[in-house]
C-alpha positions in Angstrom: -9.8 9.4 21.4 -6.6 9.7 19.8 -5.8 12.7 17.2 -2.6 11.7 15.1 -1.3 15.2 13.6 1.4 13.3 10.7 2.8 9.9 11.5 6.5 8.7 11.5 8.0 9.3 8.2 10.6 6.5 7.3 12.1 4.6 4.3 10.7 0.9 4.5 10.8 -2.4 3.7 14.3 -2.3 1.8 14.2 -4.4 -0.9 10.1 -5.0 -0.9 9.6 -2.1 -3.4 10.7 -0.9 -7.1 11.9 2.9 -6.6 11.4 5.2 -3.8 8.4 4.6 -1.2 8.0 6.2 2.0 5.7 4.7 5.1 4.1 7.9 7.2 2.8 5.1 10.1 -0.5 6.8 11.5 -1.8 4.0 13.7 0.3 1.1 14.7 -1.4 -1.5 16.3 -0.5 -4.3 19.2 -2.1 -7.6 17.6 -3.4 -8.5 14.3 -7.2 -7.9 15.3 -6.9 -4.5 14.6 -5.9 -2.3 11.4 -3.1 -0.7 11.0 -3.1 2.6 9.4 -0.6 4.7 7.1 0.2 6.7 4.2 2.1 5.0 2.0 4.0 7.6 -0.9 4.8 6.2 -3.6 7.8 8.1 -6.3 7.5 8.1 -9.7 6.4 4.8 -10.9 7.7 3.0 -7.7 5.4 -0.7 -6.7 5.3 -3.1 -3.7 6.7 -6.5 -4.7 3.7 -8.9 -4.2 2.0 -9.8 -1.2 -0.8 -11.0 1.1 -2.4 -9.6 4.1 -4.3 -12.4 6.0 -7.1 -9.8 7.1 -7.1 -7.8 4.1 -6.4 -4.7 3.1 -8.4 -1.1 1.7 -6.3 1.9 -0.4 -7.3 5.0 -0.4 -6.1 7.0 -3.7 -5.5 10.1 -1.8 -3.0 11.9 -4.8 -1.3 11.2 -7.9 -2.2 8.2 -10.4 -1.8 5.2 -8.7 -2.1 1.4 -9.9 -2.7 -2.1 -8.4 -2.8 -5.4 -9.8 -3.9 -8.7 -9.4 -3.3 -11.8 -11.3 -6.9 -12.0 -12.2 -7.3 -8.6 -12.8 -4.0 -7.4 -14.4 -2.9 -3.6 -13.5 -5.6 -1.1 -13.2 -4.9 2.4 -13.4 -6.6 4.2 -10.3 -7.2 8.1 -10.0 -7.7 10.1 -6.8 -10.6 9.1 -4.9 -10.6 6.0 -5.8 -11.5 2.7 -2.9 -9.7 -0.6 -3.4 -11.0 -3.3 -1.1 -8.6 -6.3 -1.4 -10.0 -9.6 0.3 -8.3 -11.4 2.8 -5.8 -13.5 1.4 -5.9 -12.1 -2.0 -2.2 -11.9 -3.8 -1.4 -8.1 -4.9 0.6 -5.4 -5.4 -0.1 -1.6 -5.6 1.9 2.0 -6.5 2.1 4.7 -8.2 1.5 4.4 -12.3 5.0 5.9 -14.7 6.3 8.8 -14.5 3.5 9.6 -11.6 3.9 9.8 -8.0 0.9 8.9 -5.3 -0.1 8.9 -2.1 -2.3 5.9 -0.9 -3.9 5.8 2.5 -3.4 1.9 3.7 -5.6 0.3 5.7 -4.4 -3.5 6.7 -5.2 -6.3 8.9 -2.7 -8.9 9.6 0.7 -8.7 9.4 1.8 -8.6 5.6 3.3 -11.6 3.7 6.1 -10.9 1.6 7.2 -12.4 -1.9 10.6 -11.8 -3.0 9.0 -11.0 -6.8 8.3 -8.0 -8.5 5.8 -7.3 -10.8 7.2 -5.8 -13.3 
């Protein structure tokens, strides 16, 4: 057993989000066949630029009004408590909605694939 008391705490991904985020990493993992884990916070209004994760990905609303959004789907506004279960493959983005910030708990398989595009 491992007992994780806060992760690292770092800026991230320069250029791969709108605004502020912050990564607290909980669980870094050694190959792609296992999840990683982490908070990811999110500052007023701030979003990922869009992306892929081979494996998949689940978020967690753990605080704050958050939003994701698909190109199927469009945005959707999420509130705390909320479970999004993104397939394997499927193109996305996720943050916090305006003039809100959030707090999503990430967990992702396979390394993340990167656009250079924003959503907004």
């Amino acid at each position: 057993m491992r007992v994780v008391d806060g992760g690292d705490r770092s800026f991230l991904y320069g250029g791969r989000f709108t605004g502020e985020v912050e990564l607290e990493m909980l669980h870094a993992t050694p190959t792609d066949d296992e999840p990683d884990t982490a908070l990811v916070h999110f500052h007023d209004g701030a979003v990922s630029f869009w992306h892929v994760h081979p494996g998949g990905q689940q978020l967690f609303v753990v605080r704050g009004e958050a939003r994701v959004g698909t190109e199927a789907d469009g945005e959707v506004r999420l509130a705390p408590g909320t479970l999004v279960v993104c397939p394997a493959g499927e193109r996305h983005w996720h943050g916090a909605a305006p003039g809100a910030d959030t707090t999503l708990l990430a967990v992702t398989w396979g390394t993340t694939q990167w656009e250079d595009v924003s959503p907004l």
